[in-house]
PLY file of the C-alpha trace (Angstrom):
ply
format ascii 1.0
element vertex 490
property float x
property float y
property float z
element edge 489
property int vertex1
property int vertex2
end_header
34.71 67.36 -280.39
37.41 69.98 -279.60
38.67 73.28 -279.56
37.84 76.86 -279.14
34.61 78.45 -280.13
34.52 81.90 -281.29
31.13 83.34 -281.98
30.20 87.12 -283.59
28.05 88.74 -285.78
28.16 89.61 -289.23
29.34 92.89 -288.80
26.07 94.85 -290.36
24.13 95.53 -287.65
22.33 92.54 -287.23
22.66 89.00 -285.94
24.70 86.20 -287.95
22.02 83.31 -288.94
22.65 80.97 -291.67
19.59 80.09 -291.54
18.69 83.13 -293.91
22.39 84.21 -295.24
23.28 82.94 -298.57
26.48 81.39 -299.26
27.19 83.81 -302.00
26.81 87.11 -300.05
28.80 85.86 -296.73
31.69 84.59 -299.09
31.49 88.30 -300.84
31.74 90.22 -298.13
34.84 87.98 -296.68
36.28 88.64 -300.08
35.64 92.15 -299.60
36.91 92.38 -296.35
33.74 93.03 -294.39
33.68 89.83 -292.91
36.26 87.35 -291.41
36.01 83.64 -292.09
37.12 83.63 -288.48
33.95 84.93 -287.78
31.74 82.82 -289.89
33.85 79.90 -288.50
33.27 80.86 -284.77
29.73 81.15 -285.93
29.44 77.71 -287.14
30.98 76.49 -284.14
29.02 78.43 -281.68
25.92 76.63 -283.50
27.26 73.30 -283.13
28.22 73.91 -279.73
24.91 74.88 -279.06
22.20 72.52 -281.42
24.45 69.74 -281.94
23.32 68.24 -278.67
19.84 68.11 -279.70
20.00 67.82 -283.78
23.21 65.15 -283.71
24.26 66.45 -286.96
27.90 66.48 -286.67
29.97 63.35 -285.45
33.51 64.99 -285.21
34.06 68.51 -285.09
38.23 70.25 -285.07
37.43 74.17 -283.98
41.07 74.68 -284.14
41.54 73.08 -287.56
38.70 74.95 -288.84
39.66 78.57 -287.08
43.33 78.02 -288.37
42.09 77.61 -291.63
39.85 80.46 -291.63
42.90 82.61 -290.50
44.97 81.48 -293.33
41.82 82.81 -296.01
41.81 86.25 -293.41
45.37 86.33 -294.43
44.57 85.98 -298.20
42.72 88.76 -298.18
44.94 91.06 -295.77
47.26 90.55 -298.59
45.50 91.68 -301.42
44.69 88.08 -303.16
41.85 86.24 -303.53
40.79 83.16 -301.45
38.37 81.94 -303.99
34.51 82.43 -304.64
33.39 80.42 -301.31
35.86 82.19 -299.38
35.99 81.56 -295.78
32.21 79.24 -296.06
31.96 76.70 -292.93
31.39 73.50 -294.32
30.41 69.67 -292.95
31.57 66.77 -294.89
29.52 63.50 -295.10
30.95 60.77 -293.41
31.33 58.60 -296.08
34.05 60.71 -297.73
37.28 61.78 -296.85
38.02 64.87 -295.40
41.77 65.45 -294.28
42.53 64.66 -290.38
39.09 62.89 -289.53
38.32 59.31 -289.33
35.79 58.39 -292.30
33.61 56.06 -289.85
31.02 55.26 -292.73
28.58 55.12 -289.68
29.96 51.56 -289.48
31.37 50.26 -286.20
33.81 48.26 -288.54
35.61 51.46 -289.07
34.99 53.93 -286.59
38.97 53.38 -285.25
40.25 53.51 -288.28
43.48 56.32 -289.08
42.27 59.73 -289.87
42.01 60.26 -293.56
45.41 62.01 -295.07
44.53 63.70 -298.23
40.44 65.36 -298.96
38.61 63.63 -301.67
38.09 65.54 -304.67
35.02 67.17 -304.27
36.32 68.28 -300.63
39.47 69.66 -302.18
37.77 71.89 -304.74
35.53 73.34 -301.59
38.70 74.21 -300.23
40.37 75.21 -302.85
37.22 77.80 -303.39
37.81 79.33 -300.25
35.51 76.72 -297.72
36.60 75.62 -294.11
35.60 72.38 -293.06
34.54 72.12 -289.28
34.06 68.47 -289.06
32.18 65.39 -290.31
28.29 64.96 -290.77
26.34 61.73 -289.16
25.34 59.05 -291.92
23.26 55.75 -291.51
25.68 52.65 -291.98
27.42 52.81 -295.47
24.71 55.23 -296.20
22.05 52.51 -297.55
19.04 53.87 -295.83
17.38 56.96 -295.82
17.04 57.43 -292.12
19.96 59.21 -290.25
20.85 56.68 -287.79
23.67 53.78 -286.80
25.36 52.33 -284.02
28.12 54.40 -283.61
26.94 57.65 -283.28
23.22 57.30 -282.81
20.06 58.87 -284.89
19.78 62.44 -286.32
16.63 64.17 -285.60
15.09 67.19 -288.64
15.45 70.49 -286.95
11.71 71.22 -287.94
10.84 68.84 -285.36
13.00 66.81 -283.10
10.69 63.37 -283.34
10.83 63.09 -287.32
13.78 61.35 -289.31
16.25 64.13 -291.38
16.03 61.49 -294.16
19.14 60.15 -295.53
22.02 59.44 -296.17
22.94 62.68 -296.34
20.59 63.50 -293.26
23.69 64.81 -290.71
24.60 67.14 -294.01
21.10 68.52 -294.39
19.70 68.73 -290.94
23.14 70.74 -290.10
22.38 73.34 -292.65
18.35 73.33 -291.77
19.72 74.40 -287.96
21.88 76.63 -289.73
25.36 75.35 -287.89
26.52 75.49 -291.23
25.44 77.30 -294.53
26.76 74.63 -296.75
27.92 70.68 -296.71
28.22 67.76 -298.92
26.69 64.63 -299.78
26.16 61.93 -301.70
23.01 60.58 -303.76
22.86 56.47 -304.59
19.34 56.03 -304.12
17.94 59.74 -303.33
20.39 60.37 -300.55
20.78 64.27 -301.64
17.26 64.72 -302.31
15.39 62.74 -299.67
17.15 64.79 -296.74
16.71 68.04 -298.62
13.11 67.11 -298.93
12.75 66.45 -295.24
14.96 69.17 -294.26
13.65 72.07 -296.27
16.05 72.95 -298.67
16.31 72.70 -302.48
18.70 69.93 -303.77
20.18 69.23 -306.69
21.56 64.93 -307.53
24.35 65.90 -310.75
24.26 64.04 -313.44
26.70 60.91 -312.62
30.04 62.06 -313.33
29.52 66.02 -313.01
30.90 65.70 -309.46
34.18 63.43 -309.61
34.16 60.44 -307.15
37.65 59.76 -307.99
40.42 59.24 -305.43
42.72 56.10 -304.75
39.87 54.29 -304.36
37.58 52.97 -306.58
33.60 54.65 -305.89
31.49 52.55 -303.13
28.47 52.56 -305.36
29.83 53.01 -308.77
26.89 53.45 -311.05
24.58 54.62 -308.90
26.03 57.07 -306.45
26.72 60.79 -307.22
28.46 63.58 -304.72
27.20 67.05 -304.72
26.56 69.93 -302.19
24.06 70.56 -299.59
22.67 74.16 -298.81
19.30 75.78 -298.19
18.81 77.84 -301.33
19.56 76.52 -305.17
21.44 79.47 -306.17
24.05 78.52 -303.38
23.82 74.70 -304.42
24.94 75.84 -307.32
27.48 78.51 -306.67
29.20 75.59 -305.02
28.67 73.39 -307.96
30.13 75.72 -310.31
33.54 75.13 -308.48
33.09 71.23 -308.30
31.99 70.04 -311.30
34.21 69.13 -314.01
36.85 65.73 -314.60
39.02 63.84 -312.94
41.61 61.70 -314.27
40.98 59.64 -311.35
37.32 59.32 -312.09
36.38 57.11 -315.00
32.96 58.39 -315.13
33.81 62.11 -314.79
32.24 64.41 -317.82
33.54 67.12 -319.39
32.16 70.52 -318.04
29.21 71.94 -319.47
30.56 74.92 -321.66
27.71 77.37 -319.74
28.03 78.80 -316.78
25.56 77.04 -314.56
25.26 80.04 -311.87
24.10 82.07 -315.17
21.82 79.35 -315.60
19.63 80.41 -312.51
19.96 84.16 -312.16
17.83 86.68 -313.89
14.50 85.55 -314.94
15.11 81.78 -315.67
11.94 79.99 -316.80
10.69 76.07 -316.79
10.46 74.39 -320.63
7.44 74.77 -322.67
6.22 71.35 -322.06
6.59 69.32 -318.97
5.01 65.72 -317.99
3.26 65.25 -314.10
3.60 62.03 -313.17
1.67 61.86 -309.08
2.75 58.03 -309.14
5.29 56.91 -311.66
3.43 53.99 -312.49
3.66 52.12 -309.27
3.71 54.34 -305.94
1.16 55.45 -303.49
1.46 58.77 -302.11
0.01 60.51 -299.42
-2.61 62.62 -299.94
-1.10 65.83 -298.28
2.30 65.15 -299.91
-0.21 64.93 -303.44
-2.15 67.98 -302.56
1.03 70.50 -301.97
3.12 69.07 -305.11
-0.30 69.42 -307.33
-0.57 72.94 -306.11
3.14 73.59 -307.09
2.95 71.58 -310.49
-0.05 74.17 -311.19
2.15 77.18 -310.57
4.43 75.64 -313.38
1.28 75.88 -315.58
1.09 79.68 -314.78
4.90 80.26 -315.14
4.53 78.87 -318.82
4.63 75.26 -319.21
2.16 72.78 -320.70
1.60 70.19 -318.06
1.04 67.32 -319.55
-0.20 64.03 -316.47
1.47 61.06 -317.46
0.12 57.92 -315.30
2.65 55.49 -315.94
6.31 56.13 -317.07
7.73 52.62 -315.63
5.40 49.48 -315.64
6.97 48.25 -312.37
8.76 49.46 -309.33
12.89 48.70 -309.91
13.47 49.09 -306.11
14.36 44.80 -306.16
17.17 45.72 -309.30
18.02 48.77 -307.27
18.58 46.51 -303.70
20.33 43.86 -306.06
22.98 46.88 -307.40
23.13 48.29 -303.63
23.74 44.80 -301.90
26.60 43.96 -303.87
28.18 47.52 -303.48
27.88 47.27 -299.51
28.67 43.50 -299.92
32.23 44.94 -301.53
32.46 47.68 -298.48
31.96 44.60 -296.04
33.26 41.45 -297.60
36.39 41.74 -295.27
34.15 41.24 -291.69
31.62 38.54 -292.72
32.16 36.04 -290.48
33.85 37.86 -287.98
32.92 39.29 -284.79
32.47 42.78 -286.03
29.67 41.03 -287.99
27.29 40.98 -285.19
27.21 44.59 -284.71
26.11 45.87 -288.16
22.93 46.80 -288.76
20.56 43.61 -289.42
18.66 44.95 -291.76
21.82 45.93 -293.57
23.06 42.43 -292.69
20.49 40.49 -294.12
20.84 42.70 -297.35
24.25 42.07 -297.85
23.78 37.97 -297.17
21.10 38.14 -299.82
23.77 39.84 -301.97
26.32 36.87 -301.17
23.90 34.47 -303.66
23.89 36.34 -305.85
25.29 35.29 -309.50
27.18 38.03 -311.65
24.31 37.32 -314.03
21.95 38.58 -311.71
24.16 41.82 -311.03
24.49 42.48 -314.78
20.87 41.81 -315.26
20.14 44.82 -312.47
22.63 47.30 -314.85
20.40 45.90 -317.70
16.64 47.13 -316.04
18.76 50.99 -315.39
19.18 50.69 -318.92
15.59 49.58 -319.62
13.98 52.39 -317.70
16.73 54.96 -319.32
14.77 53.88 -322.97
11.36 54.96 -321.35
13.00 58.38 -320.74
13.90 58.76 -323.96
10.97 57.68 -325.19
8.91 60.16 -322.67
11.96 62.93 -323.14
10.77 63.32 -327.01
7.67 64.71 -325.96
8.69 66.83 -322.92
11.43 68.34 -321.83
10.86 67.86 -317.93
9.66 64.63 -315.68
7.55 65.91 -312.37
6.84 64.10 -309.53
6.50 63.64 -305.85
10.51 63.94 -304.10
9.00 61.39 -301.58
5.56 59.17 -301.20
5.16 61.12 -297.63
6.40 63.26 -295.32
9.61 62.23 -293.37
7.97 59.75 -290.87
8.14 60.33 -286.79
11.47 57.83 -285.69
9.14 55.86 -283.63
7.76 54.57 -286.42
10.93 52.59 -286.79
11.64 53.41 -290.31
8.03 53.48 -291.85
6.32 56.25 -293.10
2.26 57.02 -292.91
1.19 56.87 -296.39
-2.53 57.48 -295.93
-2.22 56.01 -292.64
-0.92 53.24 -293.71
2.68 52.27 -292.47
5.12 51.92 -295.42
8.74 51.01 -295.15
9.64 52.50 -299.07
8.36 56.19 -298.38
11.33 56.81 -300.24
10.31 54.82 -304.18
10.23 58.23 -306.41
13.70 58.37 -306.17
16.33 55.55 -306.58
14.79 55.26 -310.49
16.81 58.02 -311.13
19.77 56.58 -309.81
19.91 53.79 -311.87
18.71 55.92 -315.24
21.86 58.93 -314.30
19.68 61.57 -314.62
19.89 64.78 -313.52
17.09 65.40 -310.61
16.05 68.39 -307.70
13.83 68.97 -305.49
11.98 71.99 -304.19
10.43 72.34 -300.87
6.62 73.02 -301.78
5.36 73.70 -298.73
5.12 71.87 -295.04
2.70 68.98 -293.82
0.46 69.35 -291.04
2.92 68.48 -288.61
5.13 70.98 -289.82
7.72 68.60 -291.82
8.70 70.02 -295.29
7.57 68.54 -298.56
9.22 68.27 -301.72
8.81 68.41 -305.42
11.21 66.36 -307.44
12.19 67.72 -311.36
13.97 65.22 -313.46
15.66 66.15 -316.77
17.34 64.35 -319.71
20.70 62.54 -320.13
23.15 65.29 -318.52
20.43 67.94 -319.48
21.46 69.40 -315.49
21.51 72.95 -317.05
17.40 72.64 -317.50
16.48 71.32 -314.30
18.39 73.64 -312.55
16.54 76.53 -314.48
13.43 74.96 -314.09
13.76 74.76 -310.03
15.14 77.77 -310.28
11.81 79.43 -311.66
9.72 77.27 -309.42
11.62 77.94 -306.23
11.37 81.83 -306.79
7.57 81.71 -308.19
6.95 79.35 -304.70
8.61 81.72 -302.28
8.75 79.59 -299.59
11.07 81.06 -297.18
10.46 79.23 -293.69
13.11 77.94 -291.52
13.64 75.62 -289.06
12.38 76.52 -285.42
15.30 78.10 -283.79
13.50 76.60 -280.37
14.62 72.87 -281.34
12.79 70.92 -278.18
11.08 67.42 -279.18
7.93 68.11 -280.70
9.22 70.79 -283.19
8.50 73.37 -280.60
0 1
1 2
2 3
3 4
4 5
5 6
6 7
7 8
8 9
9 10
10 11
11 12
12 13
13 14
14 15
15 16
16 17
17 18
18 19
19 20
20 21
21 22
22 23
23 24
24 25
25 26
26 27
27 28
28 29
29 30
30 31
31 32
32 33
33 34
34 35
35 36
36 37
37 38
38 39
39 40
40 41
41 42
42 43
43 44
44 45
45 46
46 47
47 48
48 49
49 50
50 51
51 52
52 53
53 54
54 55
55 56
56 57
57 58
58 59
59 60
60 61
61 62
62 63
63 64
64 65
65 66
66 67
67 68
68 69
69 70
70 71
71 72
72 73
73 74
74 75
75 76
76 77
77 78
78 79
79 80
80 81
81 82
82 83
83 84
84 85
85 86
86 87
87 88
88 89
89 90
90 91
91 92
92 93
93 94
94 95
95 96
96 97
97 98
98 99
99 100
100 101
101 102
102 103
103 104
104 105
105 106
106 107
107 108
108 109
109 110
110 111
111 112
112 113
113 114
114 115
115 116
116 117
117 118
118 119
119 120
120 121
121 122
122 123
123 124
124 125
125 126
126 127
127 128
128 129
129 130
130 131
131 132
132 133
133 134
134 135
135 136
136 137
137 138
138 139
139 140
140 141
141 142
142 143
143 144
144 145
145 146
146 147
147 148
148 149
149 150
150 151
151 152
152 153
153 154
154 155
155 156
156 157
157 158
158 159
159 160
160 161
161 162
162 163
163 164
164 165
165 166
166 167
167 168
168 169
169 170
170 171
171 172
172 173
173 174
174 175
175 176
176 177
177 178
178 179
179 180
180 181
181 182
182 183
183 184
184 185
185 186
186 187
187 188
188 189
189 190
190 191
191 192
192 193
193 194
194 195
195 196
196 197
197 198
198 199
199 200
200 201
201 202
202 203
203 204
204 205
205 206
206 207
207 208
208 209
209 210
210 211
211 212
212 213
213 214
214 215
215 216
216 217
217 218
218 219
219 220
220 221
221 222
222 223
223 224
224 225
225 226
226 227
227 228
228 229
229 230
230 231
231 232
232 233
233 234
234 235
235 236
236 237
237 238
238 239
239 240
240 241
241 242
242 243
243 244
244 245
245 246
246 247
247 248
248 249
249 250
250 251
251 252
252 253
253 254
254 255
255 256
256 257
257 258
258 259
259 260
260 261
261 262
262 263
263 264
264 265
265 266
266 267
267 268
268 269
269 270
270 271
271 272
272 273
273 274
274 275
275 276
276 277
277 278
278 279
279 280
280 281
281 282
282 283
283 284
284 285
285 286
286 287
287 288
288 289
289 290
290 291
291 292
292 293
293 294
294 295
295 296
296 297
297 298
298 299
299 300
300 301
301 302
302 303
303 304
304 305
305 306
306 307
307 308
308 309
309 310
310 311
311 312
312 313
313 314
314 315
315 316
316 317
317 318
318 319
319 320
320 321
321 322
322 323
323 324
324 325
325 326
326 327
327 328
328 329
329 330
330 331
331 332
332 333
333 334
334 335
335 336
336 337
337 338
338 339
339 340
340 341
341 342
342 343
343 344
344 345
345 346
346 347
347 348
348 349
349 350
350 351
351 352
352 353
353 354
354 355
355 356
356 357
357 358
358 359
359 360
360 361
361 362
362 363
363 364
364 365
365 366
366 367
367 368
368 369
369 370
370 371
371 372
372 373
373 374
374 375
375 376
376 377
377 378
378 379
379 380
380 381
381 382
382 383
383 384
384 385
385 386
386 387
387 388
388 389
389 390
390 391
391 392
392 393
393 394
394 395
395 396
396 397
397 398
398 399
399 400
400 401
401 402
402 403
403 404
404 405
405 406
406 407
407 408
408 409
409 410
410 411
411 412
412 413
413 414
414 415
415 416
416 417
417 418
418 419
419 420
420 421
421 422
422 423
423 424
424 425
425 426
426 427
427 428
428 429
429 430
430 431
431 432
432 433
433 434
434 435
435 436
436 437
437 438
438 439
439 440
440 441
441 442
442 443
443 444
444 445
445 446
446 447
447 448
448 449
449 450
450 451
451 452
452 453
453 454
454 455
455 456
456 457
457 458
458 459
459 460
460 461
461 462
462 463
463 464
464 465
465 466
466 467
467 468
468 469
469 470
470 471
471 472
472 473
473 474
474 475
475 476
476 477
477 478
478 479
479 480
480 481
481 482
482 483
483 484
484 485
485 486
486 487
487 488
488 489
């Protein structure tokens, strides 16, 4: 990591924290002159400099980039123009996309000396083209196939609430850097749940697009192509989706890209927004166990959607089975792709062996099988319509417990019993394309944050942002992360 750190306040009397700034009023006020993005930049770097140690969110940091850059928006508004509606916004980038001058590692020792990237990918690019900075790169488990921050090259991310828990994943270095508040805002990526599991764990509210809201276009083809969508990281929905309203939309380069929604989706969550008339609880989906404390906080929340105005209607089974074996199949031969050109070579022996031993199961696998997988997304898509025609929401559980202690290897206590998939309410909704957030609900006994997850109809993103909206508001919660970050949460 290199160059200078610059640190200050926000100019109003009190303390810079983005730990409780929103996006929206920081980028304002640097639009209005009241701020610097120098200043927000030095901020973010001051943070890094001093919770990075600890946290291990970031993995490459350029302070003189990023302060360059910031000038260059100062300048923008010097002269009179306008930088753009996230003007002068310090941002990390996931390290499994491009971000212009860093190496895109993938977590993967096979390609942590790669060349730096030359060119943002497209969801970067509209950030900056809105006005954001990027400081550096955000730590991601190996090809991002696990939801547990953590790989060989750069080591294991630890939640801000408390130092000896998992951030969750993939997107973990993304979320646990905007939990610490080093940065207000970052991106990710969601194949399996990797936007909302790390929002879960890290107390924020996240939002997984529709597939193809968020362009994954670029001069390559996607890593995960139908299951994997990109969207933004930040600590309150109204700035997840301030940053969405300048990323969503086509891409020629994108063959999944949709059209933009004709309404404004910002207007969809200010004022009074409200959750549908009718919405279906489901505590298990069919086929998960969940934790009794994760159970008891999300029932308490699903009850205040009952007093905000919906019907609740429990529905015990919405699949028959648990997809996670399609969902590995579809996975295995994405990473398979990624890795095809080091099987059987030296580098081979340092990837991860779980990931290993996924990827060799992928190898015998017949294209029959892999269409069969697309077939059971398409399978558990009819059982949304069919559930869709009755309500206009899906509840459940964002996880099946709280993000587990790392010296559990992995597994998570589910009633105190250890349970590798912790993480089976989510990759469904990967494979159907849905739209899907999460709220933080409230925080477990050992002071890790729990999350509710809201799933709407095809491309219906417009109601489940409303609906977290309302519950998110009606909820309140509004605890941070211990600025104190010592193992143990202290």
């Amino acid at each position: 990591m290199r160059g200078p750190v610059e640190d200050g306040g926000v100019g109003y009397g009190r303390p810079m924290d983005f730990r409780t700034e929103t996006v929206v009023e920081l980028a304002s006020r640097v639009r209005r002159g009241d701020l610097s993005a120098r200043e927000l930049v030095g901020h973010a770097l001051g943070q890094i400099e001093r919770d990075n140690l600890t946290v291990n969110a970031f993995v490459a940091v350029d302070g003189e980039r990023a302060l360059d850059a910031a000038a260059a928006v100062d300048a923008v508004v010097a002269s009179g123009g306008d930088p753009g509606p996230l003007a002068g916004i310090p941002i990390g980038v996931k390290d499994l996309e491009d971000a212009a001058g860093f190496v895109t590692t993938q977590g993967s020792p096979a390609y942590a000396d790669r060349a730096p990237a030359e060119a943002d990918s497209v969801l970067v690019a509209r950030l900056v083209a809105a006005g954001c900075v990027v400081v550096g790169k955000t730590n991601t488990p190996e090809l991002g196939w696990k939801p547990d921050t953590d790989n060989a090259v750069f080591g294991r991310t630890c939640n801000p609430w408390n130092l000896t828990h998992s951030a969750g994943g993939s997107s973990g270095g993304s979320a646990a850097a905007v939990a610490a508040g080093m940065v207000p805002l970052a991106t990710g990526s969601d194949g399996g749940g990797s936007l909302r599991i790390p929002s879960a764990a890290c107390g924020l509210s996240g939002v997984k697009p529709s597939l193809g809201r968020v362009p994954s276009g670029g001069r390559h083809a996607p890593d995960w192509q139908e299951l994997s969508t990109k969207g933004p990281l930040a600590r309150k929905l109204s700035d997840v989706v301030a940053a969405l309203e300048v990323v969503v939309g086509p891409d020629p380069t994108d063959l999944r890209s949709l059209p933009r929604a004709e309404a404004s989706w910002t207007a969809a969550v200010e004022g009074d927004p409200r959750p549908p008339a009718r919405v279906a609880w489901s505590p298990t989906l069919g086929y998960a166990a969940v934790d009794a404390e994760v159970l008891a906080h999300c029932e308490r929340a699903v009850r205040v959607l009952g007093e905000l105005g919906s019907e609740v209607v429990e529905v015990a089974t919405v699949f028959d089975e648990d997809p996670v074996d399609q969902w590995l199949t579809l996975s295995g031969v994405y990473n398979l792709r990624t890795h095809a050109e080091i099987v059987g070579t030296p580098m081979w022996d340092r990837i991860d062996p779980v990931l290993a031993m996924l990827i060799d199961n992928a190898r015998s696998l017949s294209a029959l099988d892999v269409v069969r997988a697309e077939d059971a997304g398409h399978a558990l898509n009819l059982r949304l319509v069919d559930l869709f025609r009755d309500v206009r929401l899906l509840v459940t559980p964002t996880m099946a417990a709280p993000a587990p202690p790392s010296a559990l290897g992995g597994s998570a206590l589910i009633n105190g019993e250890p349970d590798l998939n912790w993480v089976k309410f989510t990759y469904p909704f990967n494979m159907t394309r849905s739209p899907a957030a999460t709220v933080c609900v409230g925080l477990s006994s050992q002071g890790i944050p729990i999350g509710l997850q809201l799933i709407g109809p095809q491309h219906a993103d417009l109601v489940v942002l409303r609906t977290a909206a309302a519950l998110e508001r009606a909820l309140g919660f509004d605890a941070v992360a211990p600025e104190t970050r010592t193992p143990g949460g202290g």
